[in-house]
DSSP file (Angstrom, degrees, kcal/mol; ACC not computed):
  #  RESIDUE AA STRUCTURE BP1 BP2  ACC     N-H-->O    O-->H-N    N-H-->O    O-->H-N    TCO  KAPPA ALPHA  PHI   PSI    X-CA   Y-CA   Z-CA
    1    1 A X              0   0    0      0, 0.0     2,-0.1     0, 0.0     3,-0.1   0.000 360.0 360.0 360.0 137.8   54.5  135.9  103.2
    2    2 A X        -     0   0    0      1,-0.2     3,-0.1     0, 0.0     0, 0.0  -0.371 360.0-142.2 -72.5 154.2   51.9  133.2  102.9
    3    3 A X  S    S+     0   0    0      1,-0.3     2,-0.5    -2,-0.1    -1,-0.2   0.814  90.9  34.2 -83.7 -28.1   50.5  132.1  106.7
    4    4 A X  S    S-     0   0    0     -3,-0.1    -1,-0.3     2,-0.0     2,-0.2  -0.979  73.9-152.6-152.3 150.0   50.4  128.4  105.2
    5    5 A X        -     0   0    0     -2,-0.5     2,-0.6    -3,-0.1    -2,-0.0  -0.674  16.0-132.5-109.5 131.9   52.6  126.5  102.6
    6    6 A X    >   +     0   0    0     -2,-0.2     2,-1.6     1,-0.1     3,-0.8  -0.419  36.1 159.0 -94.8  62.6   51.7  123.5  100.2
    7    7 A X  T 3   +     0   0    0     -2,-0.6     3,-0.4     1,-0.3    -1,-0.1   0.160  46.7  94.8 -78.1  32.6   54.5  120.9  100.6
    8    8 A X  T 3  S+     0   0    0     -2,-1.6    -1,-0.3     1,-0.2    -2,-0.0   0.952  88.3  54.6 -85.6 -17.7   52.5  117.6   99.3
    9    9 A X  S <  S+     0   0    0     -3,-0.8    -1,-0.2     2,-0.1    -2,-0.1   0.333  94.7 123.7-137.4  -8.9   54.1  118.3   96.1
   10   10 A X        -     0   0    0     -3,-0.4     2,-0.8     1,-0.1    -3,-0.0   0.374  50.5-135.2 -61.5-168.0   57.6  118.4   97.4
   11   11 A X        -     0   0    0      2,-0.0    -1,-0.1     0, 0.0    -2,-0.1  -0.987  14.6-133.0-147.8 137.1   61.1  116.8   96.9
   12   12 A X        -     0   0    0     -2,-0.8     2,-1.1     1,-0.1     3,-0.1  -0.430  51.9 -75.0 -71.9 141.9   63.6  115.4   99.4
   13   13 A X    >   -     0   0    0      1,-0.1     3,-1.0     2,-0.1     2,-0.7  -0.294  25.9-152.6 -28.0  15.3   67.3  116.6   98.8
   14   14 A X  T 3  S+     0   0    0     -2,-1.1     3,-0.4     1,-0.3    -1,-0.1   0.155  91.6  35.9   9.9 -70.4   68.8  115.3   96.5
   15   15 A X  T >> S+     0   0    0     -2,-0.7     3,-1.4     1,-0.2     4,-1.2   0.412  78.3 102.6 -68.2  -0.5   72.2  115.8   98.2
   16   16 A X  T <4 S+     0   0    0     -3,-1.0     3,-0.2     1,-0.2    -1,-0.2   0.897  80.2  57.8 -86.6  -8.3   71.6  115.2  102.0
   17   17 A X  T 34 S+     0   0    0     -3,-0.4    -1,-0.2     1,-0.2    -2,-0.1   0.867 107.6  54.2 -57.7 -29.4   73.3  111.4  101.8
   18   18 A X  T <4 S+     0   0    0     -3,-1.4    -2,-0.2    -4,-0.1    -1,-0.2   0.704  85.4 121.8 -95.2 -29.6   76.4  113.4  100.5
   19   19 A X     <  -     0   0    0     -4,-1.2     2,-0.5    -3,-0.2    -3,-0.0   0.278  55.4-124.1 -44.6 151.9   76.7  116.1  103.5
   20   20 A X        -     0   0    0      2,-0.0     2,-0.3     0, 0.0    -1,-0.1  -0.881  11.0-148.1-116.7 138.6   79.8  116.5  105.5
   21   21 A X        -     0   0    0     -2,-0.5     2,-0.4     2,-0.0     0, 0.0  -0.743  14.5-133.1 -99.0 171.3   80.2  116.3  108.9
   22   22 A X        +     0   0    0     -2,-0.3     2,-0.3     0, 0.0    -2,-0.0  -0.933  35.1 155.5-117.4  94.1   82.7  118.2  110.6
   23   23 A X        -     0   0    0     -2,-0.4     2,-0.1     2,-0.0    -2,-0.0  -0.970  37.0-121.1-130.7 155.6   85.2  116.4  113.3
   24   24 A X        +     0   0    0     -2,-0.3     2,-0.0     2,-0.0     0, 0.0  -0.507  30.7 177.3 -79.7 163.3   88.7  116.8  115.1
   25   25 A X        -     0   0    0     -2,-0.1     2,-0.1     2,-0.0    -2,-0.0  -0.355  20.1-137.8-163.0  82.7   90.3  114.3  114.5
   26   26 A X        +     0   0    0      1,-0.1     2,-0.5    -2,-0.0     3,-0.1  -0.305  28.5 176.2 -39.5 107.7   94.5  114.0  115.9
   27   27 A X        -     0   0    0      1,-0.1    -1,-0.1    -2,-0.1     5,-0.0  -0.958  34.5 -85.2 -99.4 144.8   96.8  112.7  113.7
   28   28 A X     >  -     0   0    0     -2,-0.5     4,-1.0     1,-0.1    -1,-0.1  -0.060  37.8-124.3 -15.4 136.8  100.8  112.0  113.5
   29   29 A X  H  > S+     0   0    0      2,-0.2     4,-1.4     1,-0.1    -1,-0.1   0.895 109.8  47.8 -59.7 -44.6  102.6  114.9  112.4
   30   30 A X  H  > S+     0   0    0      1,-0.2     4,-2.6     2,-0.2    -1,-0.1   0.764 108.8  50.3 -81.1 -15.8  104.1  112.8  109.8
   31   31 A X  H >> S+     0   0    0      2,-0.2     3,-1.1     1,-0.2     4,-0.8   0.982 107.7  50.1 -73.3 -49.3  101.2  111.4  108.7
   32   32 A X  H 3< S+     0   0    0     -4,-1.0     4,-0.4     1,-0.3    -2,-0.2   0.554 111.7  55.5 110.1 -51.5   99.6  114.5  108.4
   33   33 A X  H >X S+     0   0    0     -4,-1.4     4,-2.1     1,-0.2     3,-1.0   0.969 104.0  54.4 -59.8 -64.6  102.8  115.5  106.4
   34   34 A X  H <X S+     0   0    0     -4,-2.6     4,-2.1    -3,-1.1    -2,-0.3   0.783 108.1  43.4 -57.9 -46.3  102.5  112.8  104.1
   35   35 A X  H 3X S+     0   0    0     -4,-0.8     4,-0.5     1,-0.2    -1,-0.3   0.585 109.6  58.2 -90.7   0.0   99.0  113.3  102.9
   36   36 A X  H X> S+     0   0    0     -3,-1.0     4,-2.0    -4,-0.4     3,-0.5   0.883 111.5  41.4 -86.9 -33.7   99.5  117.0  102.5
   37   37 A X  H 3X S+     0   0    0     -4,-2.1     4,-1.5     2,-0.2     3,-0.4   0.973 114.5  49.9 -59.5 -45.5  102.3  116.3  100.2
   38   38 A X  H 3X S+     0   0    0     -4,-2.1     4,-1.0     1,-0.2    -1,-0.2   0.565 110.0  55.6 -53.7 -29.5  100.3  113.6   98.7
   39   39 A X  H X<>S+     0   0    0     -4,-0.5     5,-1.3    -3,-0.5     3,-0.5   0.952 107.8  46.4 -89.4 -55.8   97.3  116.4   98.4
   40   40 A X  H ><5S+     0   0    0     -4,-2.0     3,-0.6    -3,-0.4    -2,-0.2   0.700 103.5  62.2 -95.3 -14.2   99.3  119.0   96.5
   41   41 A X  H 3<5S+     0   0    0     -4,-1.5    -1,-0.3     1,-0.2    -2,-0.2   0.911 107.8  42.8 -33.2 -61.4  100.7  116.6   94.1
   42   42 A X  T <<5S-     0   0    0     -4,-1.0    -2,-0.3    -3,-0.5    -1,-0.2   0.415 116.7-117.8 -88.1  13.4   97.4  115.9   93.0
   43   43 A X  T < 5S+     0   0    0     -3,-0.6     2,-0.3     1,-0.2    -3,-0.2   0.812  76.6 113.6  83.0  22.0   96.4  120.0   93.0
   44   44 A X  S   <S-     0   0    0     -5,-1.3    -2,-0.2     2,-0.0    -1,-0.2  -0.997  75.3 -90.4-139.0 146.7   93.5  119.5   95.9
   45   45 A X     >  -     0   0    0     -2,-0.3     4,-1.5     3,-0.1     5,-0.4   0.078  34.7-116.2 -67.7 131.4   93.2  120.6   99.3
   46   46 A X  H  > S+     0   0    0      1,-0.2     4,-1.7     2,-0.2     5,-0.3   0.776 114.8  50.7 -24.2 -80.5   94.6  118.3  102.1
   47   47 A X  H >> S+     0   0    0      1,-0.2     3,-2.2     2,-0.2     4,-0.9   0.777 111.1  47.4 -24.8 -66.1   91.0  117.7  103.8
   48   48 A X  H >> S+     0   0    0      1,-0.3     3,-2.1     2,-0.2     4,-1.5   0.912 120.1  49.1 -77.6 -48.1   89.0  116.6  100.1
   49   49 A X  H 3X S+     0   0    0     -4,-1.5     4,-2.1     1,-0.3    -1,-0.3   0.780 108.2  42.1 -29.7 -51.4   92.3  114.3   99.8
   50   50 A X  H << S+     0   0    0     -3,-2.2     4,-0.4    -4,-1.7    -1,-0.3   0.452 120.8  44.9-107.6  -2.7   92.6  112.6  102.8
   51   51 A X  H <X S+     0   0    0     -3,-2.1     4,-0.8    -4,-0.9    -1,-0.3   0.412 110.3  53.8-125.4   5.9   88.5  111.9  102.8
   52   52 A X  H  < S+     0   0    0     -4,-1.5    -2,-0.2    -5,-0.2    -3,-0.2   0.749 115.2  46.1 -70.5 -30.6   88.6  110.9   98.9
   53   53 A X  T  < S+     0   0    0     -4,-2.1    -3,-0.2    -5,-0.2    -2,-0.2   0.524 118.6  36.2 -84.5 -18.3   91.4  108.4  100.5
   54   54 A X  T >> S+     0   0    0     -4,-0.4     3,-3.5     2,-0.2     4,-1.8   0.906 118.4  55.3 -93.1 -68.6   89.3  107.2  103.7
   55   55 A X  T 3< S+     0   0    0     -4,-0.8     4,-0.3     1,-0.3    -2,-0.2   0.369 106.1  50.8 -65.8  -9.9   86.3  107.3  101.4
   56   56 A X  T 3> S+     0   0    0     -2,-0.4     4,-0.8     3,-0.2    -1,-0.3   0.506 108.1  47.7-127.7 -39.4   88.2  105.1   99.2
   57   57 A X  T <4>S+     0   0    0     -3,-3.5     5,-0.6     2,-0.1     4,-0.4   0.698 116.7  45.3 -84.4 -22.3   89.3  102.1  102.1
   58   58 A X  T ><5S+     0   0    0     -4,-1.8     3,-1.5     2,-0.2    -3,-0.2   0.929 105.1  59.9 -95.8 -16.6   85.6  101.8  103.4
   59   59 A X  T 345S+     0   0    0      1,-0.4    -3,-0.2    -4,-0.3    -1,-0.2   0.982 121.4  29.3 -69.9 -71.5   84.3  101.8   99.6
   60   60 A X  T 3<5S-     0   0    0     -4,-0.8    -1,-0.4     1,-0.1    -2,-0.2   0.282 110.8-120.6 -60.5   7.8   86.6   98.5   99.5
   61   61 A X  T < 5 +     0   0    0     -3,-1.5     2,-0.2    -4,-0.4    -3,-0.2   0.797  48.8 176.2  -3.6  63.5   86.2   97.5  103.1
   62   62 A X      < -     0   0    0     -5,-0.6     2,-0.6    -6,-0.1    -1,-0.1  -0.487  21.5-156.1 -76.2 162.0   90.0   97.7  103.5
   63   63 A X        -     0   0    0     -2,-0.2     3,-0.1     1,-0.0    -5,-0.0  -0.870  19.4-133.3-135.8 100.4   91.4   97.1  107.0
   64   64 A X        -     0   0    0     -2,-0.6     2,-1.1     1,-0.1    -1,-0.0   0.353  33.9 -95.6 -53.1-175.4   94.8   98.8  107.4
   65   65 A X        -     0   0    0      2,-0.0     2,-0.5     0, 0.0    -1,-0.1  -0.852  39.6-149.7-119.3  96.6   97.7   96.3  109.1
   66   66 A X        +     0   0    0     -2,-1.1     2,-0.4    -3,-0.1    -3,-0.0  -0.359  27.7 161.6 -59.1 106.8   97.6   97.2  112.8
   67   67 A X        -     0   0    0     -2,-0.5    -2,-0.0     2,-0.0     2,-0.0  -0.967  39.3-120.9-133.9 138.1  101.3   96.7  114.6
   68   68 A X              0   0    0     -2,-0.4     0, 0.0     1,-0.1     0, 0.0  -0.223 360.0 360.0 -68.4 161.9  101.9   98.3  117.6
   69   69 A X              0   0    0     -2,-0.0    -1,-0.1     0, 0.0    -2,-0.0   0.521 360.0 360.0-113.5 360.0  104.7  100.7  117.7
């Protein structure tokens, strides 16, 4: 192992804008339901679904229609 490294020459990530974080996050059983049906319809795992589908309102800036329940 070298004691010292030549990084002027280096490159940034490509990918680190793209990284996922990792949160709980509670939802509705039925919602929950819904996008898992929704997930295997289209052949892809609940999670990449349900954050192509968030990923997909903020892309538009949609703003769901809040009513209290």
């Amino acid at each position: 192992m070298k004691t010292e490294y030549d990084f002027s020459h280096a490159v940034g990530n490509p990918y680190a804008q793209r990284l996922h974080r990792q949160i709980t996050l509670n939802l509705d059983a039925d919602v929950w339901a819904y996008f898992q049906q929704q997930a295997e319809l289209a052949s892809i795992p609940c999670q990449d679904y349900l954050n192509w589908c968030l990923a997909d309102c903020a892309e538009r800036r949609q703003t769901p229609a809040l009513s209290a329940k």
